[in-house]
N, C-alpha and C positions, 0 to 999 in steps of 0.2 A: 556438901560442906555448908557449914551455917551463914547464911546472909544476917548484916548488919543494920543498922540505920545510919546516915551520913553522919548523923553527931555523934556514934559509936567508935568512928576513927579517930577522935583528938584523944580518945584514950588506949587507941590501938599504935598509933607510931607515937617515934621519939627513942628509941631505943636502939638502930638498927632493924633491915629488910627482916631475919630469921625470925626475931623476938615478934615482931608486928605479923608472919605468918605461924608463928605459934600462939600468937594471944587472937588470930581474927581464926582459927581450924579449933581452938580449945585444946591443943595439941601437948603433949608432954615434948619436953626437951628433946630425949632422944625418938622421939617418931620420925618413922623412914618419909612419911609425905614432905615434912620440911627441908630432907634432901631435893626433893623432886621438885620443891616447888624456888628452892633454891636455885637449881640447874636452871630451869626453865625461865627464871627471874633474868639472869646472868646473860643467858643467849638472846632475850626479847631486848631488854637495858641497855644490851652492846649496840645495838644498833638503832636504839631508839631515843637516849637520855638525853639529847638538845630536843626532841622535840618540845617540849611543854614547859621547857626550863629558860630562863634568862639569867642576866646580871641584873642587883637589884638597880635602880632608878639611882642615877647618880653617881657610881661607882666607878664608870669608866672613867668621866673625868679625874674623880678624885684617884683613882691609879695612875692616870697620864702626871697628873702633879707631884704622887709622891715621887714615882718614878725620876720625874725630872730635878726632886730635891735630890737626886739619890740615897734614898730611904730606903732600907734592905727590906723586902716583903716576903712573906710566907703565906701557906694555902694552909686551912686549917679546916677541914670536913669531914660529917658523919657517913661522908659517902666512902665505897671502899678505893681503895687508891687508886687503879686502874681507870676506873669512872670520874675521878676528882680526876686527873690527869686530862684525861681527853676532854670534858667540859672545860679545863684550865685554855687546854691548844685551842676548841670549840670558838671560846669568845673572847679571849687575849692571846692565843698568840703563840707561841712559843719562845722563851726568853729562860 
């Protein structure tokens, strides 16, 4: 597969995991690798997506406040739902 330069990846994501290993392989939409690299994304991710990830600086609190306004919130992420979900439980909580 083709290796990149680090500054090659702010024009490789931003779109979705599929789209970012179709544009870093040169891959056509429907090639079977983006299956594969899919799967293999999905089973490493599940068990790995708190590692390297936080809340941004500040956020907690300002959740504890809206919260306590009772201000209705919503999760809004390019992540797929399953993964939003569980970083949701990861670092707030379940609610």
């Amino acid at each position: 597969h083709p290796t990149h330069a680090l500054e090659a990846y702010q024009t490789l994501v931003g779109d979705g995991v599929r789209i970012l290993f179709e544009r870093a392989l040169g891959a056509e939409s429907n090639d079977p690798r983006l299956d594969e690299c899919m799967s293999l994304f999905n089973q490493v991710y599940a068990h790995r997506c708190t590692e390297l990830s936080q809340p941004y600086p500040g956020i907690v609190p300002l959740l504890e406040k809206l919260q306590q306004a009772r201000i209705r919130m919503a999760v809004l992420s390019n992540k797929p739902d399953r993964f939003t979900k569980q970083l949701v439980s990861h670092y707030f909580g379940e609610s």
